[in-house]
C-alpha positions as CSV (number, residue, x, y, z in Angstrom):
1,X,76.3,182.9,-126.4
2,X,79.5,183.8,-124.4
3,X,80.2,185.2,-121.4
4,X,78.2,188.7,-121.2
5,X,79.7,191.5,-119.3
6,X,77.4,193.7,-117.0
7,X,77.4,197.1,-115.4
8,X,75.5,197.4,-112.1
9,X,74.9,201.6,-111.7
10,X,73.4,202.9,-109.5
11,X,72.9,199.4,-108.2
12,X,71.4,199.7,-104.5
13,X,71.7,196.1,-102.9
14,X,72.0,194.3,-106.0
15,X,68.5,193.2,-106.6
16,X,68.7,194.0,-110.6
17,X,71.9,191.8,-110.5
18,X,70.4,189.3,-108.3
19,X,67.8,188.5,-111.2
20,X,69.9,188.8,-114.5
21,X,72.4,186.4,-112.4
22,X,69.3,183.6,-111.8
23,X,68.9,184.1,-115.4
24,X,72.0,183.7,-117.2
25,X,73.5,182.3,-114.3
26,X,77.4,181.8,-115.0
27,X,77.0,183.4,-118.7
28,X,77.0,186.8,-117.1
29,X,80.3,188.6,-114.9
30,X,79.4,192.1,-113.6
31,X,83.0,193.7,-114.3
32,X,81.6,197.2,-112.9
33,X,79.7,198.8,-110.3
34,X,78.3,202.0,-108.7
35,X,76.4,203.2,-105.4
36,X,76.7,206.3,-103.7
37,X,74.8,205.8,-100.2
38,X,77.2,204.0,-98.4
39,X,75.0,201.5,-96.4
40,X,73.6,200.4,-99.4
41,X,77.4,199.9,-100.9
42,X,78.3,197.7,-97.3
43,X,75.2,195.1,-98.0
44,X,76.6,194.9,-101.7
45,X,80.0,194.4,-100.7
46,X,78.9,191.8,-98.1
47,X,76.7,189.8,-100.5
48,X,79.1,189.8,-104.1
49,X,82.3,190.6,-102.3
50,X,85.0,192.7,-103.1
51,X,85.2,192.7,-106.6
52,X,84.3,194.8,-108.5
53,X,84.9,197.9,-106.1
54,X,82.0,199.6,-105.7
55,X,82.5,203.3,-107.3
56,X,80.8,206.0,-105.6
57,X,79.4,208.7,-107.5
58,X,78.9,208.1,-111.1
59,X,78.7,211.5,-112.5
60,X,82.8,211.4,-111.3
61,X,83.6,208.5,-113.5
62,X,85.0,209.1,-116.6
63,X,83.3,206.2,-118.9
64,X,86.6,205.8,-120.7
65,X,87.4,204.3,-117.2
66,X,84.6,201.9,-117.3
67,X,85.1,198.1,-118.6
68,X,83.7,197.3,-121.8
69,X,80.2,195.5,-121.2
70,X,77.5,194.1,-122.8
71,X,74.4,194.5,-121.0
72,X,73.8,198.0,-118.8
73,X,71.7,197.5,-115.3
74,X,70.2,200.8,-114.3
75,X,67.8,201.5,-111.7
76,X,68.5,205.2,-111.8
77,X,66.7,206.9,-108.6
78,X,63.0,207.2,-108.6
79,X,62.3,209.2,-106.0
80,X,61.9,212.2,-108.2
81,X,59.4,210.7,-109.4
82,X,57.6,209.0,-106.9
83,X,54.1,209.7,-105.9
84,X,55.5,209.1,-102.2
85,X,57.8,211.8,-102.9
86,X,57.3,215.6,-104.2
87,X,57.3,214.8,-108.3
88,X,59.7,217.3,-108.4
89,X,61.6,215.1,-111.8
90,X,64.1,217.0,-113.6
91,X,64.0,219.8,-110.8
92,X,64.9,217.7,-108.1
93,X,68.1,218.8,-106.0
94,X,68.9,216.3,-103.4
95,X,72.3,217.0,-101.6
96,X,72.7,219.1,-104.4
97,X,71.9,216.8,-107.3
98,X,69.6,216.5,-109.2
99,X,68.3,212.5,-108.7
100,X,65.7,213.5,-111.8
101,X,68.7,214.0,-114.4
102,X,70.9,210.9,-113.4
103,X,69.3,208.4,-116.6
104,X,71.5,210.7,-118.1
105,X,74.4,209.3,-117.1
106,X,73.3,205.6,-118.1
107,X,72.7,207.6,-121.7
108,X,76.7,208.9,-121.0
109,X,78.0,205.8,-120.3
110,X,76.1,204.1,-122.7
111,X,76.6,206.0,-126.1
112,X,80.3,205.6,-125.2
113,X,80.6,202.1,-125.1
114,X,77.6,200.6,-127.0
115,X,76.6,198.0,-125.0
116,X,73.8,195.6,-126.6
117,X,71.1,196.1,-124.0
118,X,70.5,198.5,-121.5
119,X,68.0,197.4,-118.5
120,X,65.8,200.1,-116.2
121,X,63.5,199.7,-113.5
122,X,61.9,202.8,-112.1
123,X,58.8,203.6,-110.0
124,X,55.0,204.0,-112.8
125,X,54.7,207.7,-111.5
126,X,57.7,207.9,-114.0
127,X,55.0,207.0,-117.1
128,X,52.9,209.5,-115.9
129,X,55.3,212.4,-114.9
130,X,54.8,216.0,-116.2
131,X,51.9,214.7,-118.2
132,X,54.0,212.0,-120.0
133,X,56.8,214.5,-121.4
134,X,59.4,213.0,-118.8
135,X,59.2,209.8,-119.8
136,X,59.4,210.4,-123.6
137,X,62.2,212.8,-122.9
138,X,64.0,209.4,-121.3
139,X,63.0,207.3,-124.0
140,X,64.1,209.5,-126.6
141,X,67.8,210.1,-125.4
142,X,68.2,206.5,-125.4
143,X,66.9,206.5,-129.1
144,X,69.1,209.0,-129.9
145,X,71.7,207.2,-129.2
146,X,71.1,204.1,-131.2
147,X,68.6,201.9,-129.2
148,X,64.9,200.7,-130.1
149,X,63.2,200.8,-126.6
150,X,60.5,198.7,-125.5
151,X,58.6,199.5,-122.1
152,X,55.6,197.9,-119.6
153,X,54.3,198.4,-116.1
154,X,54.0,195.3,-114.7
155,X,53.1,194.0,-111.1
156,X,55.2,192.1,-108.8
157,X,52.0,190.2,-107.2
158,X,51.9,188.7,-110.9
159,X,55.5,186.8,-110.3
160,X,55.2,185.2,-107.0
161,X,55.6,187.6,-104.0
162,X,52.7,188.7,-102.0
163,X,53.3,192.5,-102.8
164,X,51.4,195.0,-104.8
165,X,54.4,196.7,-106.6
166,X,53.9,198.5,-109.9
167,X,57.0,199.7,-111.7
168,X,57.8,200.0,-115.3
169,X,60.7,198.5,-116.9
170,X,62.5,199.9,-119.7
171,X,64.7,197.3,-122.2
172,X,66.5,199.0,-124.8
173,X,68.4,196.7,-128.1
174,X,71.2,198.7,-130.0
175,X,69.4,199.2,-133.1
176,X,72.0,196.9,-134.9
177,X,70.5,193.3,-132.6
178,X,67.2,195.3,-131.8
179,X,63.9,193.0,-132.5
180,X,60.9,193.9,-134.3
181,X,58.7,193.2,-131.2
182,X,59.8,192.5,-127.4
183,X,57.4,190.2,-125.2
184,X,57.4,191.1,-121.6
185,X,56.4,188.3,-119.5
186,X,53.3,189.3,-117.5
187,X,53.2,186.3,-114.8
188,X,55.8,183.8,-113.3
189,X,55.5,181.9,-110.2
190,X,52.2,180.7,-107.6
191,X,50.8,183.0,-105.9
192,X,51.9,183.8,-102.7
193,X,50.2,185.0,-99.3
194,X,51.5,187.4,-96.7
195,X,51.5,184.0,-94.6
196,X,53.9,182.6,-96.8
197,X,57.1,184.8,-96.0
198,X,56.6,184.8,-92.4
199,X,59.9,184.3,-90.2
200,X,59.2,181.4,-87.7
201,X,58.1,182.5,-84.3
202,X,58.9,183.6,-81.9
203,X,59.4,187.3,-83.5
204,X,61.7,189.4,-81.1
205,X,59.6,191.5,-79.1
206,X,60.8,195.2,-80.5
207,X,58.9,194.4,-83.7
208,X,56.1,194.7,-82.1
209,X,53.9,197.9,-81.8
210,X,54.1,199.9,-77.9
211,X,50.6,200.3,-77.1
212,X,51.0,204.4,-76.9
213,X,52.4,204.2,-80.5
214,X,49.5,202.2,-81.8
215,X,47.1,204.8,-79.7
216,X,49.1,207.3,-81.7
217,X,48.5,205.9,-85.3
218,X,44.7,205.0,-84.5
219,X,44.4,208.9,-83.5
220,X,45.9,209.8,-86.4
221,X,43.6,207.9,-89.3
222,X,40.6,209.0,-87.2
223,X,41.4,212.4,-87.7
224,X,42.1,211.6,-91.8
225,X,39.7,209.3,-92.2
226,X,37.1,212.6,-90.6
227,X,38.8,215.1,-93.1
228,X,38.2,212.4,-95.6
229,X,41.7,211.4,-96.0
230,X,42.7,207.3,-96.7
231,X,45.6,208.1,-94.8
232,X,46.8,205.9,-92.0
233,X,48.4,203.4,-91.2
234,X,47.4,199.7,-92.5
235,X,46.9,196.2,-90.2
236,X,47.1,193.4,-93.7
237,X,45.6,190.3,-93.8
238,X,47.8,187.5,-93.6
239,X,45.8,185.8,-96.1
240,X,45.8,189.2,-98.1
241,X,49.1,190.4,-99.4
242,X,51.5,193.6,-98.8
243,X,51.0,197.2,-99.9
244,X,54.4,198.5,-102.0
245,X,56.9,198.8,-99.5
246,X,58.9,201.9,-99.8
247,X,61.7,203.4,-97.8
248,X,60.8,206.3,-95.0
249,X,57.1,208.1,-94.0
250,X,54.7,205.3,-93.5
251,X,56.5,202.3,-95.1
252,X,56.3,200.0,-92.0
253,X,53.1,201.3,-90.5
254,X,51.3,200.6,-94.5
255,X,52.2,196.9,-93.9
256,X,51.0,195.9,-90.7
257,X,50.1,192.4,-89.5
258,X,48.1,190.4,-86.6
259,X,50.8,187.4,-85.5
260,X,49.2,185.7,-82.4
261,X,51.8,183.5,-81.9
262,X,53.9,183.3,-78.9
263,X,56.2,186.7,-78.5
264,X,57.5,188.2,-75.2
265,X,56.0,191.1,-73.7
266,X,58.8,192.5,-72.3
267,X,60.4,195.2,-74.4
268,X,63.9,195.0,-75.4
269,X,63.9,198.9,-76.5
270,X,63.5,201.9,-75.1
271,X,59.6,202.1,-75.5
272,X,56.8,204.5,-74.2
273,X,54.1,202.4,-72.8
274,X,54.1,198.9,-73.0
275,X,54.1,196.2,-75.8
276,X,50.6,196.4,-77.5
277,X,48.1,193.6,-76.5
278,X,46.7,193.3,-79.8
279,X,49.4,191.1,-81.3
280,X,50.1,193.9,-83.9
281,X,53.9,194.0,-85.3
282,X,55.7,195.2,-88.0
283,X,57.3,192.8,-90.6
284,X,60.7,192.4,-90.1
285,X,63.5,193.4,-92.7
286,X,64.0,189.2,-93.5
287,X,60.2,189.8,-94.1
288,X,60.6,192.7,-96.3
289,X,63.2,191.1,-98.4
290,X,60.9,188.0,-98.9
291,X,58.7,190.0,-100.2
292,X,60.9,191.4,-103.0
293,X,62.3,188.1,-103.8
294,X,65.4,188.1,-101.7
295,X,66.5,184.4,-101.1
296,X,67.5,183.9,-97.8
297,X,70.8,183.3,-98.3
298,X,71.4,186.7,-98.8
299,X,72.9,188.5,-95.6
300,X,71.4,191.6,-94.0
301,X,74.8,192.7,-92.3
302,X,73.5,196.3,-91.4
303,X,70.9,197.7,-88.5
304,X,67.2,197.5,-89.6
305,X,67.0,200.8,-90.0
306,X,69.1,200.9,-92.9
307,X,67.3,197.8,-93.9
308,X,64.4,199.2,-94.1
309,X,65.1,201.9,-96.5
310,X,67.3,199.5,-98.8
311,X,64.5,197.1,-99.5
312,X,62.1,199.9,-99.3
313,X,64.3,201.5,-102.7
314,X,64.9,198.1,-104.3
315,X,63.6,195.5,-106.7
316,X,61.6,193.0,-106.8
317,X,64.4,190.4,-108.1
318,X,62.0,187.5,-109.7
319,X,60.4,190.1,-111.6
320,X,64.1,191.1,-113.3
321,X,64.9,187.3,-113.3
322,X,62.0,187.6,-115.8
323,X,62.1,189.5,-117.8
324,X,66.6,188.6,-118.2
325,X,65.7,185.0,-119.1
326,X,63.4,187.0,-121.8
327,X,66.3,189.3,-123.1
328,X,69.1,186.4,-123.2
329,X,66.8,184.7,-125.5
330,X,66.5,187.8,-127.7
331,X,70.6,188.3,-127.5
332,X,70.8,184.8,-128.1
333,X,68.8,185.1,-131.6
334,X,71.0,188.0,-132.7
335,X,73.9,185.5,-132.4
C-alpha cells in the first residue's frame, strides 16, 4: 500500500488521528482538517503543528476545496444524541446549528471525492435514537452514496484503559474495495486499574475537594438517593475503574478517587471552606487523558477547564488504533 491520505473533520484534539497514525504509522499524511471550538483547534495545533490549517466551520467549505484523500475521519458531534444531553438528534440547534444534521456533511464531502473508507465514532445513544430510525437514516445516506457499512458498540475497558466507555463505530468500504464481512476487534491490550494512570504524588492541592463542596455533593445524593434517584456524585475504587468521562454537569464529580498520599492542605484557589480531610480529589486532566489512551507525550497547552471538556468529547485512541490496523489490512487486500 502507498501513502493514504486522510481527512480529520470535525476532529476535536485529534484522538481519531492519534490511532489511525499508531496504525499505519508513516503510510498515512492527514492533508486536511476541521474544528470549530477554538480551544479544541489550539491543543491540535500544538500537538500536529501547523500544517494542515485547521478550517473552522465545515458546512463553509466548499469540498471542491478539499484535498483528495483516501480514508475520511469523522467523529461528527454526539451530543445530540447523548443520553447526558437532551436527545434532541436531528432537532438539535446549538448556536444555531443543528449538531444532529452535521454526518451530513461527511456524506457531502464524501460523495464528492470518493474516498475508500470513511471512519465514525459516535456516542451508543446514537444506535438507539428515535427508536432506531436515526441511525438507519445515517447508515443509509452513506449507502446511498456508494458505501457497504459495517457497525459495533464496543467498550473501551475491553482495549486497555480503565474506563467504561461504550460508543459505536461506524466503517464504511466504497462498494468498489468493500468486503463481504468486516471483523471488529473486541479486545486489545491488559487490563488496566484506576491505579494504573495515576500522576505521581504529590497531586497539587486545588484537585482536591473543599470540605463545603464535598458537604454540598453528599447533601445532594441524599436527597436523590431519598427520591429514589442514582444520582450523585461517585468516589471510584482505585482498584475499580472509571465511569465514561464526559465533558460538563457531573463529569468530574462521576469519577472520584481516595489518594492518601502526601498533598498540601493549603489551598492554592479561591475555595469556601477548607481542603477536605478525607483525601478525596478529582483526577486531573493528565489523568483523564490516560484514561482515553493519550500518551504522555502529548501536550495539554490549555487551562483545565478546557481540558476537561476536550477529553470529556474525545476518543478513546487505542480503541481507533484498533480497529485502523483492522481497515489497513482490509485496504491492503483490495490492492
Amino acid at each position: 500500500m502507498g501513502l493514504i491520505r486522510s481527512i480529520d473533520l470535525f476532529a476535536g484534539i485529534g484522538g481519531i488521528r492519534l490511532g489511525f497514525e499508531s496504525a499505519f504509522g508513516s503510510q498515512i499524511e492527514t492533508v486536511f482538517a476541521s474544528e470549530w471550538d477554538r480551544w479544541a483547534a489550539t491543543t491540535y495545533r500544538h500537538n500536529f503543528g501547523p500544517s494542515p490549517e485547521v478550517a473552522g466551520d465545515i458546512t463553509k467549505v466548499d469540498a471542491a476545496d478539499i484535498p483528495p484523500f483516501d480514508i475520511c475521519l469523522a467523529g461528527f458531534p454526539c451530543q445530540a444524541f447523548s443520553f447526558a444531553g437532551r436527545h434532541q438528534g436531528f432537532g438539535d440547534n446549538y448556536k444555531g446549528q443543528s449538531r444532529g444534521t452535521l454526518f451530513a456533511e461527511v456524506v457531502r464531502i464524501c460523495d464528492h471525492h470518493r474516498p475508500r473508507a470513511i471512519f465514525c465514532e459516535n456516542v451508543k445513544g446514537l444506535v438507539r435514537h428515535d427508536r432506531g430510525r436515526t441511525f438507519k437514516v445515517i447508515c443509509g445516506a452513506f449507502e446511498e452514496i456508494g458505501y457497504k457499512v459495517f457497525t459495533r458498540v464496543l467498550n473501551s475497558k475491553d482495549f486497555g484503559v480503565p474506563q467504561n466507555r461504550e460508543r459505536i463505530y461506524l466503517v464504511c468500504f466504497r462498494d468498489d474495495i468493500a468486503p463481504n464481512a468486516f471483523e471488529f476487534p473486541t479486545r486489545a491490550g491488559s487490563e488496566a486499574r484506576l491505579r494504573d494512570i495515576l500522576e505521581p504524588a504529590p497531586i497539587p492541592a486545588r484537585y482536591y475537594l473543599s470540605d463545603r463542596y464535598l458537604s454540598v455533593l453528599k447533601k445532594h445524593k441524599e436527597r436523590h438517593e431519598a427520591a429514589g434517584n442514582g444520582f450523585g456524585y461517585v468516589v471510584r475504587s482505585l482498584d475499580g475503574i472509571a465511569g465514561a468521562i464526559v465533558c460538563g454537569g457531573m463529569g468530574r464529580e462521576g469519577n472520584l478517587i481516595v489518594d492518601p498520599r502526601e498533598h498540601s492542605m493549603v489551598p492554592t484557589t479561591n475555595i469556601r471552606g477548607s481542603i477536605n480531610t478525607e483525601d478525596i480529589r478529582k483526577l486531573t486532566p493528565r489523568e483523564w487523558a490516560r484514561l482515553q489512551g493519550f500518551p504522555d507525550s502529548y501536550a495539554l497547552p490549555v487551562a483545565d477547564t478546557h481540558l476537561y471538556k476536550q477529553f470529556g468529547n474525545s476518543v478513546t485512541v487505542p480503541v481507533i488504533a484498533a480497529i485502523a490496523e483492522r481497515i489497513k489490512d482490509t485496504l491492503d487486500e483490495a490492492q
